[in-house]
N, C-alpha and C positions, 0 to 999 in steps of 0.2 A: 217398155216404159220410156216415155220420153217426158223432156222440159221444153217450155218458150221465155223467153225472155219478153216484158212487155206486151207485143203484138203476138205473142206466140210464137213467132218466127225464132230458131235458135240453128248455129250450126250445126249436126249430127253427123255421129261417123258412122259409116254405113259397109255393107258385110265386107268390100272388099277394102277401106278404110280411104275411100276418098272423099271431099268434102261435097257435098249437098246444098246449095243455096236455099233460102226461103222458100221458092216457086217450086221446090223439088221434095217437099214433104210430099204431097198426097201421092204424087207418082212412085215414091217409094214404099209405100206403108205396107203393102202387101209381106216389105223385106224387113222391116224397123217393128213394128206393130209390137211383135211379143218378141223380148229377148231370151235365149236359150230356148227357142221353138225348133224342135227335129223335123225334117220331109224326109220322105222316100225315096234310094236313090234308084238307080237299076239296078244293083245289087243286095237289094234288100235294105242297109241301114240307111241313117237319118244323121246327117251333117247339126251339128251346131252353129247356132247364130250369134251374134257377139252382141255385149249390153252398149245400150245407147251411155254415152257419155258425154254430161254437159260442161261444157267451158265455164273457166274459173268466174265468179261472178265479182265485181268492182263495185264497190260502195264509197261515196266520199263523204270523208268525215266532215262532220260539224254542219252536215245537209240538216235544214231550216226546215224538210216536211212537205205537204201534210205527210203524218202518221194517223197508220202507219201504212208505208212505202211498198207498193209490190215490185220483188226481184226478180221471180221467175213462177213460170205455173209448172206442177209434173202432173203428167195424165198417163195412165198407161190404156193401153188397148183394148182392154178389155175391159173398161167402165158401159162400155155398153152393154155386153150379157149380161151383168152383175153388177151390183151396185160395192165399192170400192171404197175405202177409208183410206186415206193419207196421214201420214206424218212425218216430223224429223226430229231427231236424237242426234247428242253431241253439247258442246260447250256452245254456250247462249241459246240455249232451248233447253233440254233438260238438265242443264248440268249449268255451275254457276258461271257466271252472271246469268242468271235465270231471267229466261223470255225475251233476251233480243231480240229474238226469229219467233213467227207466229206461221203455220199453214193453214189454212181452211180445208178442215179432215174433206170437203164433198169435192170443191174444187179445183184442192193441190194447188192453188197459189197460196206464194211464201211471200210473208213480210219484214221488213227493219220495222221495229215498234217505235226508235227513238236516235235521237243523234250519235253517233259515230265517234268514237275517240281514238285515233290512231298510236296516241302516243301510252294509252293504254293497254291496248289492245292491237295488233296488225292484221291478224288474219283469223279468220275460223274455219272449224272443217265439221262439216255435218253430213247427215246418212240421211236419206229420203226413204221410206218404208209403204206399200202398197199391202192393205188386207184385204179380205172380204167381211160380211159382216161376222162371221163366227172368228175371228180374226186369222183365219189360216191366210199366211204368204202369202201371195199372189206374181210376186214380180221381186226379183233381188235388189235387195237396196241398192240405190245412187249416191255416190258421195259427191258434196259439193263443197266448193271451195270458194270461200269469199275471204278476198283483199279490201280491206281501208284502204280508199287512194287516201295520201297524205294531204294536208295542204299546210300553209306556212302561215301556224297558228301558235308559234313557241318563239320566244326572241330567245338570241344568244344568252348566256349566262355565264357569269364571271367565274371561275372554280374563288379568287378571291376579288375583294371589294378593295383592299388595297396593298399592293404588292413593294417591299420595299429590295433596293439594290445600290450596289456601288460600284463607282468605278474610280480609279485614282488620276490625279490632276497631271495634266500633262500627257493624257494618254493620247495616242496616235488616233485619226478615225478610221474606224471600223473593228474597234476596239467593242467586244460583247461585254453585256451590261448584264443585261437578265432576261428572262423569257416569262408572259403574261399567256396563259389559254383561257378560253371561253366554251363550253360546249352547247349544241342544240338541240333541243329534243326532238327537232323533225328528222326528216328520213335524210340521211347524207349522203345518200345517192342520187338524191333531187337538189335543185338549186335552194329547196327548202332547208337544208340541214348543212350549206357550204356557208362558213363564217369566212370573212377576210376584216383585215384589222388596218388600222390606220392611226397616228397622232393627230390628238384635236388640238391640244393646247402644251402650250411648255411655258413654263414660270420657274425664273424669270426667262426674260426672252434676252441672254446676254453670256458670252461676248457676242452672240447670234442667237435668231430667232428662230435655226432648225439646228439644234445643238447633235438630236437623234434622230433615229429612224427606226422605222419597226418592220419585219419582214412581214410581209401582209397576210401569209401562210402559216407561217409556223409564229409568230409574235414573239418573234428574239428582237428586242431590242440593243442596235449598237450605236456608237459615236459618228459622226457625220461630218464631224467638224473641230479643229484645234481650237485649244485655248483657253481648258479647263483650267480653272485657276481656285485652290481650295480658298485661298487667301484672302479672293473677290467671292466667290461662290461655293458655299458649302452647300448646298443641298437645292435640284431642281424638283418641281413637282411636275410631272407628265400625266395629261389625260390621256385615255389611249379608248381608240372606238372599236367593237367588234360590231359587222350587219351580216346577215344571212344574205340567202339570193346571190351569193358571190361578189357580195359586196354593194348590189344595186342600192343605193341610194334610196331611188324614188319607191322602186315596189317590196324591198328589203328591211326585218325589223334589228333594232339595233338596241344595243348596252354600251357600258360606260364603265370603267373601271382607274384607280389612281395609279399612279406608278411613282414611288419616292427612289428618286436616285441622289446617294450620298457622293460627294466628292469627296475620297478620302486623302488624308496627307501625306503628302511625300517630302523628304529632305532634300527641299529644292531651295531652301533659306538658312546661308550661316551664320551660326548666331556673330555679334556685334557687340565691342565695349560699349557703354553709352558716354565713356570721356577716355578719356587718351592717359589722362596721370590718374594717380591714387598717391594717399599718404596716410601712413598710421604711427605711433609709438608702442614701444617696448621697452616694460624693465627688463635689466639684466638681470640672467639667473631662474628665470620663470620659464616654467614651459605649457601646454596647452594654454593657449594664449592668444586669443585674436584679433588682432591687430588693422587687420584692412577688410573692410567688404567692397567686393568685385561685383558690378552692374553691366548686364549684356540686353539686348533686344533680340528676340527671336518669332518671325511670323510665323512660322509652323504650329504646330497643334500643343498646348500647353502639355505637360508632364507625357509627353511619351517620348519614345529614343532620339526623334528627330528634332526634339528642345530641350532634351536634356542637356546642360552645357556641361563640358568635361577641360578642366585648366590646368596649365603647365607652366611652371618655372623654366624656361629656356635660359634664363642668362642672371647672374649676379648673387649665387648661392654656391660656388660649391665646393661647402662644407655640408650642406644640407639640414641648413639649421631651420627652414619653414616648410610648410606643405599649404597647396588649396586644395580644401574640402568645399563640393556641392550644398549648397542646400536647395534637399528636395521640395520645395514649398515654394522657395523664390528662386530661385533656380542662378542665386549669388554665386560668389565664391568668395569664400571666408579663410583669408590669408593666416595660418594657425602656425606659433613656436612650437616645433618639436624637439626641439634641440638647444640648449641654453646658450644665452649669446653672453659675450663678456664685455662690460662697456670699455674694459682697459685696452680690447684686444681691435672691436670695432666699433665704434661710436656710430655708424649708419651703412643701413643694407638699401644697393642701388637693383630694383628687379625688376628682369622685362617676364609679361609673363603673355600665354597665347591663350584661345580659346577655340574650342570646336564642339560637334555635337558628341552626343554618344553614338548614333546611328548615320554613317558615310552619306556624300551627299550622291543625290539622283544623278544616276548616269548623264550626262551629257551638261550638266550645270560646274561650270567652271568659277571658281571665284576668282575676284578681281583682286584681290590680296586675301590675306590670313591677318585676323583682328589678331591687334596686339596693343599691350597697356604696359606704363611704368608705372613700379610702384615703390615708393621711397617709405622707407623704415629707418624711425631715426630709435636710441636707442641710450635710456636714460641709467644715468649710477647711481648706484644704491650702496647702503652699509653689510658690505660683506662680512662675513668671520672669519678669524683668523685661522690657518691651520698648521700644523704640522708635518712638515715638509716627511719627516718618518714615521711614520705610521703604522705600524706599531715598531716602535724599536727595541733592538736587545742589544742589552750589555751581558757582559760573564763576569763575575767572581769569586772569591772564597766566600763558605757560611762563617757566620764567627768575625765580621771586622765590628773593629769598634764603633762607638755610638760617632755621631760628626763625620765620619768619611764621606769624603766626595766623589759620587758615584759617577756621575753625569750631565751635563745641558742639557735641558730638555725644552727650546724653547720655537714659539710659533710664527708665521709670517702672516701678518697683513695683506690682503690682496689689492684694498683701497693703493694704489700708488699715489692717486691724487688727492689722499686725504690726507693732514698730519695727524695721527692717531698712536696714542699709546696701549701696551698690550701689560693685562696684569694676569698673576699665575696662581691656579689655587689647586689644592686637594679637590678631587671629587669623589675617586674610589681607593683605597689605603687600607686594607682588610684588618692588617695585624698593626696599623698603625706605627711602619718601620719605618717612614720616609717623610723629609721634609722639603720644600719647595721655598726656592727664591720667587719673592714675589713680581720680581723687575725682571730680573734675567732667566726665570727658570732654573736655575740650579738646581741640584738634586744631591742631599747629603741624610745619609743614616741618623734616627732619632731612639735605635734601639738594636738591638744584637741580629743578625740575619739567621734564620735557624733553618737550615734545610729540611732538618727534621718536623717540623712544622706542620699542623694541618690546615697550616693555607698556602703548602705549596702542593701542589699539582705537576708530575712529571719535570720537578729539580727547578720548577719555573713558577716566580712569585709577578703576580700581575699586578699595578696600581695603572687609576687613570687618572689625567690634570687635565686641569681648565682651561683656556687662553680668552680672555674676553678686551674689545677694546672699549675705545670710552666713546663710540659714535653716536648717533642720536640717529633711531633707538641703540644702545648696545646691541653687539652681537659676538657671539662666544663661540669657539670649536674645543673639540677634546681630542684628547691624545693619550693612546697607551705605551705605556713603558714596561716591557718584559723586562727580569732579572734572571738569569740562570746562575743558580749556586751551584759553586762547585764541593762538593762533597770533601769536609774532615775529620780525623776521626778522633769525635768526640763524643761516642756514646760505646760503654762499653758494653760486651753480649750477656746475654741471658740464658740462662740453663733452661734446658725442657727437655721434659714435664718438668710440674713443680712436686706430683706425686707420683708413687710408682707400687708394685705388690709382685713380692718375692717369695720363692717355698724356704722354709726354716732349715733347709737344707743345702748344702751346694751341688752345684750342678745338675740340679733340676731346669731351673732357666737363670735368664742373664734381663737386666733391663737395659732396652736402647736407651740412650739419652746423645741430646744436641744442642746446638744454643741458637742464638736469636740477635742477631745485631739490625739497631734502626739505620746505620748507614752502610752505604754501598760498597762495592769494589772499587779498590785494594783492600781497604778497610774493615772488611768483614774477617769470615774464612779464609785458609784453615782453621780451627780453632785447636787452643790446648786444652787437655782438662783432667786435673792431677787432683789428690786430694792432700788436705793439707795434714802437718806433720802434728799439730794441737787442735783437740787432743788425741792420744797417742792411740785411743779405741777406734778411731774412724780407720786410721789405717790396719789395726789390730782385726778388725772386722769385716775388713771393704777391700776390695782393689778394682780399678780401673784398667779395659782393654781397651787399647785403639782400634779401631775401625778403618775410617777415612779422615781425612779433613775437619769433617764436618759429624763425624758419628765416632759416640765411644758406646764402650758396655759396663757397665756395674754388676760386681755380681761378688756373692759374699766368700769371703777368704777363708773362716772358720770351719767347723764340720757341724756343727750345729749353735741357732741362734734362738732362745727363746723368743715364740712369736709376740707381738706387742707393735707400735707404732714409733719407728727412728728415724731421726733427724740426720740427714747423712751430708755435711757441708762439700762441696764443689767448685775449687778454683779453675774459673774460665776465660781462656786468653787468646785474642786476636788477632790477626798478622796487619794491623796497623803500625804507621810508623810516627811518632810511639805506639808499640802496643799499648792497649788497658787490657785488665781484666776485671775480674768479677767473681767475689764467694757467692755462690750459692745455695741454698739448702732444698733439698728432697726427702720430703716425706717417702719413708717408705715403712710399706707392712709386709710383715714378716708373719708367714700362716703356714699350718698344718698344709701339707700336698697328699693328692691322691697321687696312682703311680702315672697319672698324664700332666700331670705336673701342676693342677690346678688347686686352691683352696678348698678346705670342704668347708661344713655350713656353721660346723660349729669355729674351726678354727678363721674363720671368716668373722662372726661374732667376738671372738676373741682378740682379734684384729684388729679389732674398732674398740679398746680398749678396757675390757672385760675381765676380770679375775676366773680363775675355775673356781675359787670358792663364792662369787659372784651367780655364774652360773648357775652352780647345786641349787643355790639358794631360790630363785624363780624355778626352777622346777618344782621344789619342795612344795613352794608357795601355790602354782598350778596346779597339783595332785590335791593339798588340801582343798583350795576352792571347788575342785571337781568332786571328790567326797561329801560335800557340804552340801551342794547342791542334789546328790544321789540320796542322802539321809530325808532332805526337805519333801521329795516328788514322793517318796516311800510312807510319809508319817499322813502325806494331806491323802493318797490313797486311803491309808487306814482307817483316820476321819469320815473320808465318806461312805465308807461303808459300813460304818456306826450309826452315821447318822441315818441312813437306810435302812438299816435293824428298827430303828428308832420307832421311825415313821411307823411301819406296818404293826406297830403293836400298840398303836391310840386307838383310842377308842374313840369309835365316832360321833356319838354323843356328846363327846367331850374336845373334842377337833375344833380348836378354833382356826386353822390354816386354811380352812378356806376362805377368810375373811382377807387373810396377809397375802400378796398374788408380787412378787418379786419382777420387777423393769429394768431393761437397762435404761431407759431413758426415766434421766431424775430430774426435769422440769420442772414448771410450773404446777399448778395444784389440778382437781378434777375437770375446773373448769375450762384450762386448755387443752384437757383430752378428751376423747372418743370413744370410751371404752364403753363395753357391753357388761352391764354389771349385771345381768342376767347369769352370769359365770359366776358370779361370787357366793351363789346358793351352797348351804350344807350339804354334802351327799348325803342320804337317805339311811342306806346301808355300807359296807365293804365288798359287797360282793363286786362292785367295778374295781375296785381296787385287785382281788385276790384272785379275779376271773376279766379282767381289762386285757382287748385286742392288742396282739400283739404290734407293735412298733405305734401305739398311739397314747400320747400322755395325757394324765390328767391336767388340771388347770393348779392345782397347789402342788403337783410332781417337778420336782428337780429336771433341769432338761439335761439329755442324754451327753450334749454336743459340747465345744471348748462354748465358754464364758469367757466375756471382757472379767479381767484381773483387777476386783475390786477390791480394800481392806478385808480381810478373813471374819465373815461372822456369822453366827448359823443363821441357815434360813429360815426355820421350823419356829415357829413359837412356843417350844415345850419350855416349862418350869425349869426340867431339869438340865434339858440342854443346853439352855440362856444360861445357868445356872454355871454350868462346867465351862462354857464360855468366859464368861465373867473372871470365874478364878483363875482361868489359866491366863487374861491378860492382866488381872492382877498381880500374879507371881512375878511379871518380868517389870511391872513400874507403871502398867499404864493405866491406871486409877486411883480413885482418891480415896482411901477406907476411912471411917469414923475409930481410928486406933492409933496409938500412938508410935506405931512402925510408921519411918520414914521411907518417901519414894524419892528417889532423885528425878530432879528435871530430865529433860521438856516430859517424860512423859506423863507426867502427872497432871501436864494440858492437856494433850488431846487424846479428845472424844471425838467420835464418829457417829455421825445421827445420817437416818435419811431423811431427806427435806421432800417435804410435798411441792413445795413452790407455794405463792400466796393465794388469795383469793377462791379458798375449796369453801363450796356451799355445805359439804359435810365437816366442816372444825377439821381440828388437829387430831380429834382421834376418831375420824369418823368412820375407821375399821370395827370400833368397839361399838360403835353405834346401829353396825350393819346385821345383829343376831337378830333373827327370823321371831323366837322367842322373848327378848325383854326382860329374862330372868336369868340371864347367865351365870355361872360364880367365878369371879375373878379374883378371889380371896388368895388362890397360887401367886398372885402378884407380890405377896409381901416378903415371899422368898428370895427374889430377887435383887433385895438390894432398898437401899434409904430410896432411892431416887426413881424406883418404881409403884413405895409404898402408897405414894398421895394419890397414884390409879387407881390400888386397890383401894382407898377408902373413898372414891368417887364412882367406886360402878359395883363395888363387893357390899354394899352396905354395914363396910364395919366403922368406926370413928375414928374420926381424925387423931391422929399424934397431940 
């Protein structure tokens, strides 16, 4: 199987691999013809022959036609016996991009269908396939190889469109700035895919008109030239050209890209007063306070380190009574009192003061001086306040001098020297209102007794504070405290304690500590004495005193026994002050019954707290009876109820009106603001629920089992006869009214006891008596009961009236 290119003429490599020219096909064919063809050798086998192989095939892109294009024909050798089908498989024939390449199955020429894109596409590779008609093999596939020549159909392309950079002023040349690339889509192995770069244009064009350069390879852009100046020129723009072809000009395509290069600032400018003097005022005594603003010029780049101004006081402060503070906005300096000036002391501050950046200036910039400014501060009087040179002052004395003593001066100094100004004196704080005050001089003299014992002194020490004000325009006032410390005398004598105490009726069971209580201090105080006195003559007959300490004695009883009760037991208590005091006292004490730990029992404790035993007896007496009374009561209302439950079971049902009467605790209003189911209020029929009724379940007219609210005692049942026994037995004790001339005594011959329906029942007042199933009931039993039941019975019994 061979190929031709065009004229058919192709190189071939032949059995023993050397090259063949055109003129040299048909004299070889006998050896090329059929590849893997075996001969005969002398030895019996058959040598192999090697496949024809065609050289790589070139196609240049963006070829104009006609389509489509023949590349190459393949024929193999044996189209003459038989007749031969061609094809080729591979990308751009069966495989996508579908059908770049076309064969003609008869005559094995191969086509381009259509134009070439290298930057698509560079190479393909395809199989050439020989059958016959049943498609069996014939010849081993050829692979073929086709190159897209390129050509220079892509201009350079900017990665960006516009590239920004900086470099700082002053910089040296050949200082890098920044780097621009460009890429090309053609092949960079050909002149078609070499970019080189170039500056088109520079704006501005100053202090020169080649300020950059660009390396034409790689597109680093650096400085060329001195004299960057951010001051003059903050910012050049650079066009910058990229062209393929290695730059040619005339046959090379070309792009354009911007190039911003910032000049950035350097502190190559220090700042500048813009005048030489400043002047401000100050009152004395003020402080944040600003006085002067400081003005500088600075060409560098507003608000960063290299204009930021930073100011110093060099000369004519120091005490350090001002500062300059920045302001970041005007980039001033604002001349500020921190420290109060006095106009007595200075009437005017002379200051030199300097200025620099924040940020040190660029290397090799030398200033020609250091900016410096005067600034005069003059420095006005005002109406000061007086003060008090002592602050708090203490004096010491005795508690106890008399009213009018003269304690002290207490008076204040004017600071005005240059003013004539008078100073007056007053009360402002005087707790106990002990102290009085000259109003010219300050003096300071007692208007009442000094008490150390006192509860406005705190730690022996009585505090008041005065006024000092003078008469300047405006006035102005200062204060001033004056400590006292009292010295402690003894004028308060001590006090016993306890004031009570609880003894056994016995001696030498226990002893009571007692101590005393002095309000003033040492010497004054303790040891104490403490004796009892000689009248009258039972305190000692019953009492004696042991010393202890100083400060502790014991009491405890002389006798062998003391009936218990509550005594008064007096107590002379004496001081080691000079003069001593003393002091009677008196202590309660109880005197009780002891068990053998020495304590009171319950009753002699009772007894203590001043109780007779025939006191005593008598509350007991009184508790058993009450308890008895109460035991007789719960025993008789038992008995009742189980009478009244005989009762019950032996009415007769027919004659039952209790089912009409249904007992509430809730004694409200009438039917109308209840709920009830009057369906319950039916006659039973028979007894047999009653004398065969489930156990634990009650009827609706049954007494319930469980406690009842505790209402006035009256029967529930509405029998004759039990109303009846009712009736008399609250008559026996007064609490009704009989038609006889037996008197009751009040109240109870008031009150009665009624149940109230509440208003507003659509059944009346007796609309129990109205609820009989029947309509002929006999109510005639009503007359047994009483006057005041009779007018019922001649309203529903049909007998006549009274």
């Amino acid at each position: 199987l061979r190929g031709t290119q065009n004229n058919e003429n192709c190189l071939l490599t032949g059995p023993k691999g050397r090259k063949t020219v055109p003129g040299e096909v048909a004299q070889q064919q006998s050896d090329t013809l059929l590849p893997w063809r075996q001969h005969q050798s002398a030895n019996g086998l058959r040598r192999q022959k090697r496949d024809w192989v065609i050289p790589p095939i070139n196609v240049p892109e963006n070829s104009r036609g006609p389509f489509p294009q023949q590349l190459v024909r393949i024929r193999s050798d044996k189209d003459k016996e038989i007749h031969i089908r061609y094809s080729i498989t591979g990308v751009g024939a069966d495989q996508p991009p579908m059908e770049v390449f076309s064969i003609d199955p008869v005559s094995g020429r191969m086509y381009v269908t259509r134009p070439m894109d290298r930057e698509e596409r560079a190479s393909y590779h395809l199989r050439a396939h020989a059958v016959d008609m049943n498609g069996n093999k014939v010849e081993n596939p050829i692979d073929l190889y086709i190159y897209v020549i390129d050509m220079n159909d892509n201009r350079p392309e900017f990665i960006n469109q516009v590239y920004n950079g900086s470099v700082d002023e002053g910089s040296k040349p050949g200082t890098y700035v920044m780097t621009v690339t460009a890429n090309d889509a053609d092949d960079s192995t050909t002149a078609n895919g070499m970019v080189r770069y170039r500056i088109v244009t520079q704006t501005p064009q100053s202090p020169s008109q080649n300020m950059f350069t660009i390396n034409s390879e790689t597109g680093d852009i650096v400085t060329v030239a001195a004299g960057l100046d951010r001051e003059k020129v903050q910012q050049y723009i650079v066009i910058v050209q990229a062209t393929d072809m290695e730059g040619n000009l005339n046959y090379g395509l070309s792009n354009t890209a911007t190039a911003i290069i910032t000049v950035t600032d350097v502190n190559d400018n220090p700042p500048e007063f813009t005048t030489s003097t400043y002047s401000g005022e100050v009152p004395e005594n003020r402080v944040e306070v600003v006085v002067a603003n400081l003005t500088v010029m600075d060409r560098d780049q507003p608000h960063s380190p290299n204009w930021n101004a930073i100011y110093r006081i060099i000369s004519g402060d120091p005490s350090g009574h001002f500062t300059i503070r920045t302001d970041p906005v005007t980039n001033e300096g604002m001349v500020t009192v921190v420290k109060a000036v006095d106009y007595e002391m200075n009437r005017a501050f002379m200051l030199t003061v300097m200025v620099s950046n924040q940020a040190p200036l660029a290397s090799g910039i030398q200033m020609s001086f250091q900016s410096t400014a005067g600034v005069t501060i003059s420095v006005t009087d005002v109406n000061e306040a007086p003060y008090f040179p002592t602050n708090h002052k203490l004096i010491r004395l005795e508690e106890g001098v008399p009213t009018g003593t003269v304690l002290t001066t207490f008076s204040a100094v004017d600071p005005d020297r240059f003013m004539q100004q008078a100073v007056r004196y007053s009360k402002l704080s005087d707790p106990a209102n002990w102290l009085n005050i000259n109003a010219t001089n300050g003096q300071i003299t007692t208007a009442a007794v000094l008490d150390r014992e006192s509860d406005y002194i705190k730690n022996n020490v009585y505090e008041a504070t005065f006024l000092a004000a003078d008469n300047g325009i405006p006035p102005a006032s200062g204060t001033g405290t004056l400590q006292i410390y009292l010295i402690d005398i003894n004028d308060n004598a001590p006090e016993l304690l306890p004031k009570e105490a609880q003894i056994c009726e016995k001696p030498n069971l226990n002893v009571i500590n007692i101590t005393a209580a002095d309000a003033d201090i040492d010497p004054n105080v303790g040891p104490f004495v403490f004796e009892l006195p000689s009248v009258p003559s039972a305190v000692r007959k019953n009492w004696t005193i042991t010393r202890l300490n100083g400060d502790y004695a014991q009491l405890s009883l002389r006798i062998m026994y003391l009936e218990a009760g509550v005594y008064d037991v007096p107590i002379i208590v004496t001081d080691s002050g000079n003069p001593p005091l003393y002091n009677t006292s008196v202590i309660k004490v109880k005197v009780c019954p002891c068990d053998e730990n020495g304590d009171c029992t319950t009753i002699g404790a009772v007894a203590a707290a001043g109780l007779g035993t025939g006191a005593i007896i008598a509350i007991l007496i009184c508790i058993i009876i009450l308890l008895t009374m109460v035991l007789l009561f719960v025993v008789w209302m038992k008995r009742r109820e189980k009478e009244r439950h005989t009762k019950q079971l032996l009415i007769d049902p027919e004659d039952d009106v209790r089912d009409n009467i249904l007992k509430y605790d809730e004694e409200g209003g009438g039917e109308e603001d209840q709920d009830y189911d009057l369906s319950q209020l039916q006659q039973p029929e028979t007894m047999d629920h009653v004398l065969n009724k489930t156990p634990g379940v009650r009827r609706v007219d049954e007494r319930p089992i469980g406690a009842e609210p505790q209402y006035p005692v009256r029967p529930v049942i509405p029998h004759p006869g039990d109303i009846g026994d009712f009736i008399n037995e609250v008559c026996s004790v007064g609490a009704c009214v009989r038609r006889t001339t037996t008197p009751r005594p009040p109240p109870y011959d008031s009150l009665l006891v009624f149940d109230y329906e509440g208003s507003g029942s659509t059944a009346g007042s007796v609309s129990s008596l109205n609820s009989s199933s029947s309509g002929d009931q006999d109510y005639d039993y009503l007359n047994d009961w009483g006057p005041r039941f009779k007018k019922l019975a001649d309203m529903y019994g049909g007998g006549e009236e009274d």
